[in-house]
N, CA, C and O atoms as a CHARMM CRD file, in Angstrom:
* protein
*
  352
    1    1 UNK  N      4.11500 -23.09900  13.18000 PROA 1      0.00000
    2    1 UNK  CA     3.84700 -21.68300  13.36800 PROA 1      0.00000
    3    1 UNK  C      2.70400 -21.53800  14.36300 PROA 1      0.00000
    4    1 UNK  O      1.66600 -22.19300  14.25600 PROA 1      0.00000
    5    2 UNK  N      2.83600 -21.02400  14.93000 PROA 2      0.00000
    6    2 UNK  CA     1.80200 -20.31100  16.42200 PROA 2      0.00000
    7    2 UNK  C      0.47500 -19.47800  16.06200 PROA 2      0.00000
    8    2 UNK  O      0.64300 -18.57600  15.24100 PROA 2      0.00000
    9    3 UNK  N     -0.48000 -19.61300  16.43500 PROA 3      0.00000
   10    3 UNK  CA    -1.59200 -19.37400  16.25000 PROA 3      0.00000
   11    3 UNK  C     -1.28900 -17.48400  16.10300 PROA 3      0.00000
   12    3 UNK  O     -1.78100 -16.64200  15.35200 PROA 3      0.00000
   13    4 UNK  N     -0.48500 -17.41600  16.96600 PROA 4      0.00000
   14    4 UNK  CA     0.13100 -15.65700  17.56900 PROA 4      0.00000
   15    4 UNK  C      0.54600 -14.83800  16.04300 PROA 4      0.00000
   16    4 UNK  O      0.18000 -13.70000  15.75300 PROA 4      0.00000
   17    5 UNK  N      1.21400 -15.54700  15.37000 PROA 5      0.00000
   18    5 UNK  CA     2.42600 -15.51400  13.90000 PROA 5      0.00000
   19    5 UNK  C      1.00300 -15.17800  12.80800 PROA 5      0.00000
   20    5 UNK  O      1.10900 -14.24500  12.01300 PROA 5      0.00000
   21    6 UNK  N      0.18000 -15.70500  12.83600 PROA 6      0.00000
   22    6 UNK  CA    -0.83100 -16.41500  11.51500 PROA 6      0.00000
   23    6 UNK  C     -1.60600 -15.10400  11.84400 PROA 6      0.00000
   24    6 UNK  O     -1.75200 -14.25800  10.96100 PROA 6      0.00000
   25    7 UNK  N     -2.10400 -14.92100  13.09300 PROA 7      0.00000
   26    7 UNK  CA    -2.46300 -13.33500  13.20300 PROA 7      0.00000
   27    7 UNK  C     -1.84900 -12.46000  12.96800 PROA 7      0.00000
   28    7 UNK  O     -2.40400 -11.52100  12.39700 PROA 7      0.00000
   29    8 UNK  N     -0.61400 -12.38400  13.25700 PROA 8      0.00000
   30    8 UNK  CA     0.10200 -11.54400  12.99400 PROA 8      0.00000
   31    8 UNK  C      0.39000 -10.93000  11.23300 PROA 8      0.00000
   32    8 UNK  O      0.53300  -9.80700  10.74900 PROA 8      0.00000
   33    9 UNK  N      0.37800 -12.17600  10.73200 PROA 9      0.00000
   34    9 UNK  CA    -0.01400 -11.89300   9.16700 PROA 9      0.00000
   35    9 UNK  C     -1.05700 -11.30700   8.81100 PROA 9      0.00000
   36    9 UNK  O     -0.85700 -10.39200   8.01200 PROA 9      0.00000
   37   10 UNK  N     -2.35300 -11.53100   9.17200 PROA 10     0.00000
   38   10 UNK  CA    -3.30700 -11.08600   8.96200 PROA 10     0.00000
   39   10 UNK  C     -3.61100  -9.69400   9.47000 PROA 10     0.00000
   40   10 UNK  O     -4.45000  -9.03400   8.85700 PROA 10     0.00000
   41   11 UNK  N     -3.01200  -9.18700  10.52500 PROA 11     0.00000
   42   11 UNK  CA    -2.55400  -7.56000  10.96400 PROA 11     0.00000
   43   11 UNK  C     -2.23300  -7.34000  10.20300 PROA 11     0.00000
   44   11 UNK  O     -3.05400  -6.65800   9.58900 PROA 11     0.00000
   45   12 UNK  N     -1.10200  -7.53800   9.52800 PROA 12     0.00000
   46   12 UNK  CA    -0.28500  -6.96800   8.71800 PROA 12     0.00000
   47   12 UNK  C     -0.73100  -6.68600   7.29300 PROA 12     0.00000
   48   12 UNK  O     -0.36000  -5.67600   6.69500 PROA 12     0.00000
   49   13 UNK  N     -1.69500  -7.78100   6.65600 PROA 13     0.00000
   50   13 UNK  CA    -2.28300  -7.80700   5.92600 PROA 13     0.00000
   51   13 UNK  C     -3.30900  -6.34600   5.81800 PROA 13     0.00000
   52   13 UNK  O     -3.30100  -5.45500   4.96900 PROA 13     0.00000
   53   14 UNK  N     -4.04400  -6.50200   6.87300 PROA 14     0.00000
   54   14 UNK  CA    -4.80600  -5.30400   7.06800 PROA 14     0.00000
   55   14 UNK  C     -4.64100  -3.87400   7.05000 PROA 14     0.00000
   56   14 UNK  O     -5.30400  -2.94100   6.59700 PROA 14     0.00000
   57   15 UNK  N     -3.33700  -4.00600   7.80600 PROA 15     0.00000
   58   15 UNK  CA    -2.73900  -2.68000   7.47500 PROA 15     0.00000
   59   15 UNK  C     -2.07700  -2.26100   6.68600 PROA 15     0.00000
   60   15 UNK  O     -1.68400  -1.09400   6.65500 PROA 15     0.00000
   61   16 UNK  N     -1.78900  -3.21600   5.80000 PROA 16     0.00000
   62   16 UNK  CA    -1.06200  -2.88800   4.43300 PROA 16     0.00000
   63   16 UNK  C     -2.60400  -2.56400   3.53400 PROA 16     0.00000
   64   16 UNK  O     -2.55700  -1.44600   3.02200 PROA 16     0.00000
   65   17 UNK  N     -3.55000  -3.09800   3.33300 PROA 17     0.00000
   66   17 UNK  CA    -4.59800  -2.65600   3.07700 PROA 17     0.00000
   67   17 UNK  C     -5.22900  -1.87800   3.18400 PROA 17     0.00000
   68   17 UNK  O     -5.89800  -1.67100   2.17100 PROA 17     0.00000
   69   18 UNK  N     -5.49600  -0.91100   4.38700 PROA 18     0.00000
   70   18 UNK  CA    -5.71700   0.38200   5.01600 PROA 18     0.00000
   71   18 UNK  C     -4.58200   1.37800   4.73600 PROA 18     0.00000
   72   18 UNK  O     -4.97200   2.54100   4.82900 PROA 18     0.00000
   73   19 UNK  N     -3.60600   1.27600   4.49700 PROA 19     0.00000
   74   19 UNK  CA    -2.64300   2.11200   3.83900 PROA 19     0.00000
   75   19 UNK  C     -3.12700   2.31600   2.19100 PROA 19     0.00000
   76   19 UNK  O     -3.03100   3.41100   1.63600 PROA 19     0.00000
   77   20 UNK  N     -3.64700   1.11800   1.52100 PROA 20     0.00000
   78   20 UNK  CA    -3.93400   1.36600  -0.24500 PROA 20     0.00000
   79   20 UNK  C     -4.79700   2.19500   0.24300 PROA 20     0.00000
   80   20 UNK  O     -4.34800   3.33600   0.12800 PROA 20     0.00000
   81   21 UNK  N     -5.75700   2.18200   0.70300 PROA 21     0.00000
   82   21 UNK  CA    -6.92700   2.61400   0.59400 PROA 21     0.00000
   83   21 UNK  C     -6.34400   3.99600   0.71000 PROA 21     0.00000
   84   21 UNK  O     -6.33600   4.56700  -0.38100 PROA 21     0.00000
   85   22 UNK  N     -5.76800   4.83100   1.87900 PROA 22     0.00000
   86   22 UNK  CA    -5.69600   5.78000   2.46500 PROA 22     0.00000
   87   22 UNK  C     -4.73000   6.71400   1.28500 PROA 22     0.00000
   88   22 UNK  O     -4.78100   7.90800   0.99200 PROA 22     0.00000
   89   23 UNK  N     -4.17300   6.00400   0.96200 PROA 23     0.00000
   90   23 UNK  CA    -3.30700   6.36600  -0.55200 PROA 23     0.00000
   91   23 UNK  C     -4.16300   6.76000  -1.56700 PROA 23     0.00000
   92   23 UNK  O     -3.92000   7.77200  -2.22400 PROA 23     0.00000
   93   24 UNK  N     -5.44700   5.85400  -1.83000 PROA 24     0.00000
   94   24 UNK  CA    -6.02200   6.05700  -3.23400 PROA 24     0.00000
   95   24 UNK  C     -6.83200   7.24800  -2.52600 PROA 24     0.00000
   96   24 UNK  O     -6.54400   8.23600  -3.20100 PROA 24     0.00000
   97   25 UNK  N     -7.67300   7.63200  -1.53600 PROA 25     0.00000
   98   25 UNK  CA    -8.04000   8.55300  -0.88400 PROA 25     0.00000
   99   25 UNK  C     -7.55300  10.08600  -1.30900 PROA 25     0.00000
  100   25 UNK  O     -8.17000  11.08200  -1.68600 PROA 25     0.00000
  101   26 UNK  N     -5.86200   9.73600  -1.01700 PROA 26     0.00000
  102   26 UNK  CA    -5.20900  10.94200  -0.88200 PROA 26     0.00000
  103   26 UNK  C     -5.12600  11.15100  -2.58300 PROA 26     0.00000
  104   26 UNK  O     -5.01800  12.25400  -3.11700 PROA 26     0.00000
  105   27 UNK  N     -5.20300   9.83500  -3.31700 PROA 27     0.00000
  106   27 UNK  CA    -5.12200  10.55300  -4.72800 PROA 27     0.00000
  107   27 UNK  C     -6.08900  10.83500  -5.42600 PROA 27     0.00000
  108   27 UNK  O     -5.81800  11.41300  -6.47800 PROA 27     0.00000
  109   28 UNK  N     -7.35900  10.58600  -5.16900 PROA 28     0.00000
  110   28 UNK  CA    -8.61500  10.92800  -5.33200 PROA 28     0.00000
  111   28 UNK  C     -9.14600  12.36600  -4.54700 PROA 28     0.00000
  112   28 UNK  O    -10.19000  12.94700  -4.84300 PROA 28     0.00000
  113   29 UNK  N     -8.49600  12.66200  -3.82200 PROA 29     0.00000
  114   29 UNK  CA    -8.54500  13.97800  -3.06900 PROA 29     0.00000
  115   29 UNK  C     -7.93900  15.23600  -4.54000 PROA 29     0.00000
  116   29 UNK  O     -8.43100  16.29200  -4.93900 PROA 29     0.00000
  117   30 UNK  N     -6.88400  14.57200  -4.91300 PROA 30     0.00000
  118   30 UNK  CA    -6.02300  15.54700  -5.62800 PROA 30     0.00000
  119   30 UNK  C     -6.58900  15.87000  -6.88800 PROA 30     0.00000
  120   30 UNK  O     -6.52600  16.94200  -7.48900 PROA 30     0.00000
  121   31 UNK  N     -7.33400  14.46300  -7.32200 PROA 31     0.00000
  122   31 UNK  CA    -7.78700  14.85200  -8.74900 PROA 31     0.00000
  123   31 UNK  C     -9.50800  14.69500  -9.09500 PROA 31     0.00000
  124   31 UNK  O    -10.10600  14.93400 -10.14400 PROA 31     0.00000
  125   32 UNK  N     -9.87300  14.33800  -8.15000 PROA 32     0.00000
  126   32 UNK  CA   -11.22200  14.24800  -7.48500 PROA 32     0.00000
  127   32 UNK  C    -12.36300  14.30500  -9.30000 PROA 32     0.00000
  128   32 UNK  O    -13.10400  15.07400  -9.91300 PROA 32     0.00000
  129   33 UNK  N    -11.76700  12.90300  -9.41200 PROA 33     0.00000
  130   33 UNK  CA   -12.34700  12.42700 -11.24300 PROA 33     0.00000
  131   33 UNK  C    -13.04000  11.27700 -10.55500 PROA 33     0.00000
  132   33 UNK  O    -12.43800  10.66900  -9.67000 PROA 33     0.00000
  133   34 UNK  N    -14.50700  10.87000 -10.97100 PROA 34     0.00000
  134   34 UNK  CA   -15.32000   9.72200 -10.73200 PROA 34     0.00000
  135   34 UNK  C    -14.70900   8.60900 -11.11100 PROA 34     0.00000
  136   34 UNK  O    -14.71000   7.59000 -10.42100 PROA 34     0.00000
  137   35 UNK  N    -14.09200   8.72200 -12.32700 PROA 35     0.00000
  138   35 UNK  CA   -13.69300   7.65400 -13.22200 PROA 35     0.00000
  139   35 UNK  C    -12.18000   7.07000 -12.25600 PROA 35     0.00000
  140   35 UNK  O    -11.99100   5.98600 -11.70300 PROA 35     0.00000
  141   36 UNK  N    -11.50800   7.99000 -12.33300 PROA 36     0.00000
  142   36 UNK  CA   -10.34600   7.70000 -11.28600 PROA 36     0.00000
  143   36 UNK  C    -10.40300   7.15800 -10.23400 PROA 36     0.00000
  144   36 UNK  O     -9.47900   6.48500  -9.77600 PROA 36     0.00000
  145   37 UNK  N    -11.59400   7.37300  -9.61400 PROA 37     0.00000
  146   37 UNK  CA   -11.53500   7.05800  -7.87600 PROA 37     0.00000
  147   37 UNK  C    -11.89700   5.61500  -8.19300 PROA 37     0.00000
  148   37 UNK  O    -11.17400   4.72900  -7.73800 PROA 37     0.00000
  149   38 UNK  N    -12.79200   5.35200  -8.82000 PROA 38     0.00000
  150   38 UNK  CA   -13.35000   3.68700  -9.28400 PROA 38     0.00000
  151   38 UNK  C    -12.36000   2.89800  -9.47300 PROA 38     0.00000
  152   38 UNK  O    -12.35100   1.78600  -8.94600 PROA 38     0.00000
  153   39 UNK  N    -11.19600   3.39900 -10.37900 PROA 39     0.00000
  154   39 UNK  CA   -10.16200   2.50700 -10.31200 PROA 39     0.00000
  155   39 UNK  C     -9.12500   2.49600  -9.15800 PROA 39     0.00000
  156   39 UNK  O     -8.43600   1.53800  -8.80700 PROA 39     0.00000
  157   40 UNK  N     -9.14300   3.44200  -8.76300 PROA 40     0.00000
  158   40 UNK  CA    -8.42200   3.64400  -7.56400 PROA 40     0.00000
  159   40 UNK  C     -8.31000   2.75700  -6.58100 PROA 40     0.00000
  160   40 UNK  O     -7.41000   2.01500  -6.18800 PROA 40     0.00000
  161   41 UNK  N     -9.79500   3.06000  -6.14800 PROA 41     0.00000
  162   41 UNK  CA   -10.55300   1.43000  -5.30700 PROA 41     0.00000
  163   41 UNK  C    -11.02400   0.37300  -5.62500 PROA 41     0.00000
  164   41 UNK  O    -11.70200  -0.31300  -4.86000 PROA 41     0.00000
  165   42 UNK  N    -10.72100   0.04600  -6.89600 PROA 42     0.00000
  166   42 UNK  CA   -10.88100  -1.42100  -7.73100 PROA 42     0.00000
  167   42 UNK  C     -9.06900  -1.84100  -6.90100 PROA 42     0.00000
  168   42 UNK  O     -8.71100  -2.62100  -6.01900 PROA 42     0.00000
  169   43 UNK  N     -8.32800  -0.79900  -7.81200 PROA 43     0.00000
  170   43 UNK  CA    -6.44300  -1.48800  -7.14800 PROA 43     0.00000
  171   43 UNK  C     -6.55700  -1.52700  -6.08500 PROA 43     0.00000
  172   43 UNK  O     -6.72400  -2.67600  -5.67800 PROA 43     0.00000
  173   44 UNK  N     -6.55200  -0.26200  -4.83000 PROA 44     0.00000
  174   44 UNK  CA    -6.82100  -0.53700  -3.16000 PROA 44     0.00000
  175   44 UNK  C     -7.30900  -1.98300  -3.27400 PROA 44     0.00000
  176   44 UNK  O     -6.47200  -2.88400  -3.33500 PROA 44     0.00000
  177   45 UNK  N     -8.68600  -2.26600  -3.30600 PROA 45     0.00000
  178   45 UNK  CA    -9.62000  -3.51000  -3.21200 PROA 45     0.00000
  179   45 UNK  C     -8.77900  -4.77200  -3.27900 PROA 45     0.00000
  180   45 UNK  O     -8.70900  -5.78300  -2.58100 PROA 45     0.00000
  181   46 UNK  N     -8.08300  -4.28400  -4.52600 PROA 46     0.00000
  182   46 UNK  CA    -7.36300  -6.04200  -4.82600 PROA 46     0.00000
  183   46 UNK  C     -5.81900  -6.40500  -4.44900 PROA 46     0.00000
  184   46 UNK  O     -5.21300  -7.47700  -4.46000 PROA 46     0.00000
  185   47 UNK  N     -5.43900  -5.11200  -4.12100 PROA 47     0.00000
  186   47 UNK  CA    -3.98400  -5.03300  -3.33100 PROA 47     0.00000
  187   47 UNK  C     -4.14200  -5.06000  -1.52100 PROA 47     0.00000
  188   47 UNK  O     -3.21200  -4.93700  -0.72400 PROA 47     0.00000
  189   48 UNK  N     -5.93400  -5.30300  -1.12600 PROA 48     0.00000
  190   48 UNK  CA    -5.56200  -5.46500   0.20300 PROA 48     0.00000
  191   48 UNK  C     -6.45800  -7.22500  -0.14000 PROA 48     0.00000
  192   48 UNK  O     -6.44200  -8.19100   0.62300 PROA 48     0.00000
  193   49 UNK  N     -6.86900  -7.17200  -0.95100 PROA 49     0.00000
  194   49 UNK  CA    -7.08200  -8.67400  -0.83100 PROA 49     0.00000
  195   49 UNK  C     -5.93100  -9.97900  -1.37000 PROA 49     0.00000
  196   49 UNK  O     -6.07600 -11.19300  -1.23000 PROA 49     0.00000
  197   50 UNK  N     -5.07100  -9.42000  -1.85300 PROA 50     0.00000
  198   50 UNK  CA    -3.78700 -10.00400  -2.06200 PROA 50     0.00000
  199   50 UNK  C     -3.12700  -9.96300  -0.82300 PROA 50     0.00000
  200   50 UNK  O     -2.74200 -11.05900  -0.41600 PROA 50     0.00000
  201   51 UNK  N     -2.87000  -8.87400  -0.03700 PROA 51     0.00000
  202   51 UNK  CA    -2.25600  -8.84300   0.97600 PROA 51     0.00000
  203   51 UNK  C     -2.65800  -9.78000   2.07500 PROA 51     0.00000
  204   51 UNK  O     -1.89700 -10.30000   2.89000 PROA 51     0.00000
  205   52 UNK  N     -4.16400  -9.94800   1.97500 PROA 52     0.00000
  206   52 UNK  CA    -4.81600 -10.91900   3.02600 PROA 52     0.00000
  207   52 UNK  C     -4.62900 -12.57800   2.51600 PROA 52     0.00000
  208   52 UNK  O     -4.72600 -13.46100   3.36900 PROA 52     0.00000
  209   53 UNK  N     -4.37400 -12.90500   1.17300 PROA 53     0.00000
  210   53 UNK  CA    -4.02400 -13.93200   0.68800 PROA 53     0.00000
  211   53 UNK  C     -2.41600 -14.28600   0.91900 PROA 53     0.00000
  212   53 UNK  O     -1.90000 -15.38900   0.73200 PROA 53     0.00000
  213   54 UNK  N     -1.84600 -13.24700   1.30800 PROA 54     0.00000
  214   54 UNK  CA    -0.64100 -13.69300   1.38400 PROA 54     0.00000
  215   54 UNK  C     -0.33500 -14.03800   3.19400 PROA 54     0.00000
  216   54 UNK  O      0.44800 -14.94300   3.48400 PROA 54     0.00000
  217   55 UNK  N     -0.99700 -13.26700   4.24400 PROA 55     0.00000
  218   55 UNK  CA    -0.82700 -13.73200   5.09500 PROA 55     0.00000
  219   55 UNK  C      0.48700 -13.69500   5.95900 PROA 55     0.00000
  220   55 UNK  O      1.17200 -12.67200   5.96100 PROA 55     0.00000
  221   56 UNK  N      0.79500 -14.64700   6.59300 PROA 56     0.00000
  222   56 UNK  CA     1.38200 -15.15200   7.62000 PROA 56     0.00000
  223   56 UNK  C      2.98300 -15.02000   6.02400 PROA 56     0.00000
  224   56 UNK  O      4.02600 -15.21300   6.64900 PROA 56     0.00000
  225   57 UNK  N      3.22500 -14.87000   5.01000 PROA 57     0.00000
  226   57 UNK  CA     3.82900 -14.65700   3.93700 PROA 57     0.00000
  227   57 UNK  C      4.99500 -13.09400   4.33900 PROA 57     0.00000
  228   57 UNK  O      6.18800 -12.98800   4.05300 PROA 57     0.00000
  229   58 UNK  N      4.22000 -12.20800   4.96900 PROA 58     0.00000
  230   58 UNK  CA     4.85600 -11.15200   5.24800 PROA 58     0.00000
  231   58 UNK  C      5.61700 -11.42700   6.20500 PROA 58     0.00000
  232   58 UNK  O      5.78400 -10.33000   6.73800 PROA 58     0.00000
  233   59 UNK  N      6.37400 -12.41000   6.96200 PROA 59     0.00000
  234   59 UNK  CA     7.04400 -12.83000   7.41000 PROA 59     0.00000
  235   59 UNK  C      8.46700 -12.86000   6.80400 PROA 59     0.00000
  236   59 UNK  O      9.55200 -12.49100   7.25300 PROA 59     0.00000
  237   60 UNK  N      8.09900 -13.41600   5.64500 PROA 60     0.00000
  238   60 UNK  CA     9.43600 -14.06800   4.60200 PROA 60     0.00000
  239   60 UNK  C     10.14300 -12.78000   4.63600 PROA 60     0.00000
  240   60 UNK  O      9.60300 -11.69600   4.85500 PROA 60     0.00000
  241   61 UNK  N     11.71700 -13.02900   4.34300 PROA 61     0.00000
  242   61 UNK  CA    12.44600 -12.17700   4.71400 PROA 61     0.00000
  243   61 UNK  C     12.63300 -11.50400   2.81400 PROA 61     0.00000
  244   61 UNK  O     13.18700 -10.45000   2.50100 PROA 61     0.00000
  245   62 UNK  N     11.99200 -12.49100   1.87200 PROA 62     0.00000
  246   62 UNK  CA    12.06400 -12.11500   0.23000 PROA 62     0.00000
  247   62 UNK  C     10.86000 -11.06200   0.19600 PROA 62     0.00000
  248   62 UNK  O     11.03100 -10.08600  -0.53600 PROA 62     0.00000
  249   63 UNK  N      9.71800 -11.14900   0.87400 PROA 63     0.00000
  250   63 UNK  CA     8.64600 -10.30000   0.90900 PROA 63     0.00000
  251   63 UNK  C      9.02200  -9.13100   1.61700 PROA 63     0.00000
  252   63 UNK  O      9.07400  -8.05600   1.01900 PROA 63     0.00000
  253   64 UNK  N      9.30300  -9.22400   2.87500 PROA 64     0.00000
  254   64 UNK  CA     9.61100  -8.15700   3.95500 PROA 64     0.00000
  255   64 UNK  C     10.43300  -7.18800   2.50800 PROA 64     0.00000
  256   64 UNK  O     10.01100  -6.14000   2.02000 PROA 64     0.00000
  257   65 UNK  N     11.97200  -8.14500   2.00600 PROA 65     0.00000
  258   65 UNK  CA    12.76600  -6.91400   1.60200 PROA 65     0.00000
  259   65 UNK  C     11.73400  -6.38700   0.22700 PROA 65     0.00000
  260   65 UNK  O     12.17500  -5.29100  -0.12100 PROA 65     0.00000
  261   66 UNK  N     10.78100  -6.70300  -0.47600 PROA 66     0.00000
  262   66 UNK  CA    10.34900  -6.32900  -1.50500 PROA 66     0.00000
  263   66 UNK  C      9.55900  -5.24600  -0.76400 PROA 66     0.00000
  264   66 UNK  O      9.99900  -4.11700  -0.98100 PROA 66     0.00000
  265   67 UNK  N      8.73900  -5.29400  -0.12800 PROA 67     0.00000
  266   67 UNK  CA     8.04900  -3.96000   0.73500 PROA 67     0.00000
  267   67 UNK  C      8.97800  -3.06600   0.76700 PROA 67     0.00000
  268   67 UNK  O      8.79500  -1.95200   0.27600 PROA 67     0.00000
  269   68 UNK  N     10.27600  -3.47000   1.43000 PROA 68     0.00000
  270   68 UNK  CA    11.49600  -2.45900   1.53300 PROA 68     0.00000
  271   68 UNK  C     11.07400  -1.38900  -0.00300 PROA 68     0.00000
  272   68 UNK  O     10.47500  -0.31400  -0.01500 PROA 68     0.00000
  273   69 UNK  N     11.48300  -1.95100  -0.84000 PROA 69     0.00000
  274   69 UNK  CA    11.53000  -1.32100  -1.74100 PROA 69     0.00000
  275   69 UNK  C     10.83200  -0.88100  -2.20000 PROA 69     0.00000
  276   69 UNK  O     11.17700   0.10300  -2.85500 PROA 69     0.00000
  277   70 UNK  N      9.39800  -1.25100  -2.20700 PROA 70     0.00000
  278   70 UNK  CA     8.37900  -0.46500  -2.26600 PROA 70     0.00000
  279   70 UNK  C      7.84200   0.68000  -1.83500 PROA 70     0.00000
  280   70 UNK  O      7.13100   1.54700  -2.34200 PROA 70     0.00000
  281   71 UNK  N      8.39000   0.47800  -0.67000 PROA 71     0.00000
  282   71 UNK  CA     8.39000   1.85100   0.59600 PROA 71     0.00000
  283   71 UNK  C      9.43000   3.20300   0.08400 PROA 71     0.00000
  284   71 UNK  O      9.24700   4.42000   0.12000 PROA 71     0.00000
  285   72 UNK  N     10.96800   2.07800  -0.55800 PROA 72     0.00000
  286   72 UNK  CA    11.76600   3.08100  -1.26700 PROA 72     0.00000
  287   72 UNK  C     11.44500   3.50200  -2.30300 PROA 72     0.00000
  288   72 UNK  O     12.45100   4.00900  -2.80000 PROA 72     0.00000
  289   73 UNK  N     10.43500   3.62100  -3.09200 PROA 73     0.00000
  290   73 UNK  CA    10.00300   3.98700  -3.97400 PROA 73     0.00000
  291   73 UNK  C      9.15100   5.27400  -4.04600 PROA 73     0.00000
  292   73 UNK  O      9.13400   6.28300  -4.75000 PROA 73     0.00000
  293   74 UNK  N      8.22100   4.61700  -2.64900 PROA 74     0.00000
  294   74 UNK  CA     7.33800   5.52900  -2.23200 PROA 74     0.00000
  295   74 UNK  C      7.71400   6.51000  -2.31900 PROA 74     0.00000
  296   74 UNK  O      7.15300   7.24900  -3.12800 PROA 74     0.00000
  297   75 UNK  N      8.85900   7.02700  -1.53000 PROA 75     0.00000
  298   75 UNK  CA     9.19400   7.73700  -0.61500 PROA 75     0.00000
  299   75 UNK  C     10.36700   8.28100  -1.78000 PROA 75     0.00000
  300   75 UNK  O     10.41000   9.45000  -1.39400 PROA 75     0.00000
  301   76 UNK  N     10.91400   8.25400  -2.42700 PROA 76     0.00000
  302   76 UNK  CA    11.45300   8.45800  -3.76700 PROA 76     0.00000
  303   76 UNK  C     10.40500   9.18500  -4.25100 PROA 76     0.00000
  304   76 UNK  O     10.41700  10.40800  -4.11500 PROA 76     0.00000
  305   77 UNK  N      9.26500   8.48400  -4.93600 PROA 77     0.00000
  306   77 UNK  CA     7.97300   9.71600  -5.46500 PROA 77     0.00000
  307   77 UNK  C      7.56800  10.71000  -4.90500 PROA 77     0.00000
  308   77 UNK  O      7.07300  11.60500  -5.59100 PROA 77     0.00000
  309   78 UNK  N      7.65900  10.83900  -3.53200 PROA 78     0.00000
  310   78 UNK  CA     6.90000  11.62400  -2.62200 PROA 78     0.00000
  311   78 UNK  C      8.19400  12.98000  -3.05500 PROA 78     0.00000
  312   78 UNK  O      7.90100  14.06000  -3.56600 PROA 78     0.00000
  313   79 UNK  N      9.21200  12.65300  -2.78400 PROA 79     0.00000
  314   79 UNK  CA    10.38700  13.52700  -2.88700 PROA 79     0.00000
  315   79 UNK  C     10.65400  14.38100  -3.85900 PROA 79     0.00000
  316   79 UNK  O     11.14200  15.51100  -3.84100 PROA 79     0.00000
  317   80 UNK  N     10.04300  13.28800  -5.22500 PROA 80     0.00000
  318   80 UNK  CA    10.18000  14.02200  -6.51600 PROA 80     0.00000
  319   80 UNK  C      8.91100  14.90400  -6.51400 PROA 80     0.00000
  320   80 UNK  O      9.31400  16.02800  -6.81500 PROA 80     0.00000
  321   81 UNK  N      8.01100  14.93200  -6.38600 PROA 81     0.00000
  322   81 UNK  CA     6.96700  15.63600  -5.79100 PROA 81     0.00000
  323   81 UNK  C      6.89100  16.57400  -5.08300 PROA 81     0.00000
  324   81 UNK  O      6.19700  17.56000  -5.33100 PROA 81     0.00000
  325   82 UNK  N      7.52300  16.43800  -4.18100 PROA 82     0.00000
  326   82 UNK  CA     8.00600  18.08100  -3.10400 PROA 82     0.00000
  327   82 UNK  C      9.15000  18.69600  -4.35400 PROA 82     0.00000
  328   82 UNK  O      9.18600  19.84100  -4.80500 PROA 82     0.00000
  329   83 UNK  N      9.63100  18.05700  -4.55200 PROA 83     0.00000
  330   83 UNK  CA    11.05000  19.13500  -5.54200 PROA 83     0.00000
  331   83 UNK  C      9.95500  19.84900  -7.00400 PROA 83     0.00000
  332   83 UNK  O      9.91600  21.03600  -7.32800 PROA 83     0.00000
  333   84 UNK  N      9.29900  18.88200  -7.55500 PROA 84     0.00000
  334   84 UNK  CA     8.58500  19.49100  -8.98100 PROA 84     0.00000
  335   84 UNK  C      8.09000  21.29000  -7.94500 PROA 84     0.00000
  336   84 UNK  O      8.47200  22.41100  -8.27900 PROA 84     0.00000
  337   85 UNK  N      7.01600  20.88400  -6.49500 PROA 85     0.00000
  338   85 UNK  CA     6.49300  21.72100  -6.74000 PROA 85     0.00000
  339   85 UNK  C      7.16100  22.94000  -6.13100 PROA 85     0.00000
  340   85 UNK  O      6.69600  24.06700  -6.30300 PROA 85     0.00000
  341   86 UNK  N      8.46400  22.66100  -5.28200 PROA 86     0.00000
  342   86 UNK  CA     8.91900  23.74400  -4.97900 PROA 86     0.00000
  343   86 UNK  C     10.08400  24.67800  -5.76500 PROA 86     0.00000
  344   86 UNK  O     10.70200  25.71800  -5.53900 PROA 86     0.00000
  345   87 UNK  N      9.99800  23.66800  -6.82300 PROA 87     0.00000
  346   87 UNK  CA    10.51000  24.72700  -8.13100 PROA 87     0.00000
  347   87 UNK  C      9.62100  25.56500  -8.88800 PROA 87     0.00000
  348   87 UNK  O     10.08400  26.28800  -9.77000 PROA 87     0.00000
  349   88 UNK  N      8.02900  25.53400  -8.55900 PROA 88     0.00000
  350   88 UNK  CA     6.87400  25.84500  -9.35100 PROA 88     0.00000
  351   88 UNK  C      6.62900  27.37500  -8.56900 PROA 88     0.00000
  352   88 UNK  O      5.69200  28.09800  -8.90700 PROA 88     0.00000
């Protein structure tokens, strides 16, 4: 593997990390509880330091598709979320 690839994990790493964060942000925005945000950024914290442990890993095509689904999930919640509140 190429010096190019191993960075490339570690991008990726990062920005999967800067996404928790920006997430727990947006959910600490919503419910704006001390107690909440602490854990918030305890998970962010350890879901971008996993991500940086995994590395050059986000490659694998078993990881890549599990993100898939994670993303489909996301994006599944986000949906159920617009529907709760535009029935409200």
């Amino acid at each position: 593997m190429s010096h190019h690839d191993k960075g490339e994990g570690k991008n990726t790493a990062d920005s999967f990390g800067e996404m928790m964060r920006s997430f727990g942000d947006a959910i600490n925005e919503i419910f704006n509880d001390p107690e909440l945000k602490e854990k918030v950024k305890q998970f962010a914290d350890g879901a971008a330091g996993s991500a940086r442990a995994m590395g050059d890993r986000f490659r694998d095509e078993e990881v890549k598709q599990k993100f898939t689904d994670l993303g489909s999930a996301a994006e599944e919640f986000g949906r159920g979320l617009q529907d709760y509140f535009k029935k409200k």
